[in-house]
Steps between C-alpha positions, in 0.01 A plus 500: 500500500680362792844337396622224756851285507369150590705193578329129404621208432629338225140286456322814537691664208436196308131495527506883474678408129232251435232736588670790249534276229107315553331829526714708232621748800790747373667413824492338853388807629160477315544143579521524922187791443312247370564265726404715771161594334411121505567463855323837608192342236502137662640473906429868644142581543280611242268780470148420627248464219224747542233203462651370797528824688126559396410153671602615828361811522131354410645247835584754702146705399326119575672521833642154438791584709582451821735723738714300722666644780771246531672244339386252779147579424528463138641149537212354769293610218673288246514207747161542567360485229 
């Protein structure tokens, strides 16, 4: 376990408190972990599913890509389409 000193604001602590005393956390501590699991879970990027990673590979076996050598190229094939 990594132990940090970490400055917020007096809101912050507040909403921290609220959190603790919602979830039944011990402290803020638990609290701010939490909180950090939820964003990790919601705004970074997930995990692939393996349906999905499945899907392309029967693509890429279709040969439904294309290979573009440029950027340019890839975008007179948008507008021309």
């Amino acid at each position: 376990m990594v132990q940090a000193i970490v400055n917020i604001g007096e809101y912050q602590d507040r909403i921290l408190t609220i959190i603790k005393g919602k979830f039944g956390f011990k402290n803020k501590s638990e609290a701010m972990n939490y909180v950090i699991n939820k964003y990790d879970q919601e705004l970074l990027e997930p995990e692939l599913k393996p349906e999905f990673i499945n899907k392309i590979r029967n693509l890429e076996k279709k040969g439904e890509f294309k290979k573009y050598k440029s950027l340019t190229q890839l975008r007179n094939q948008i507008e021309n389409a």
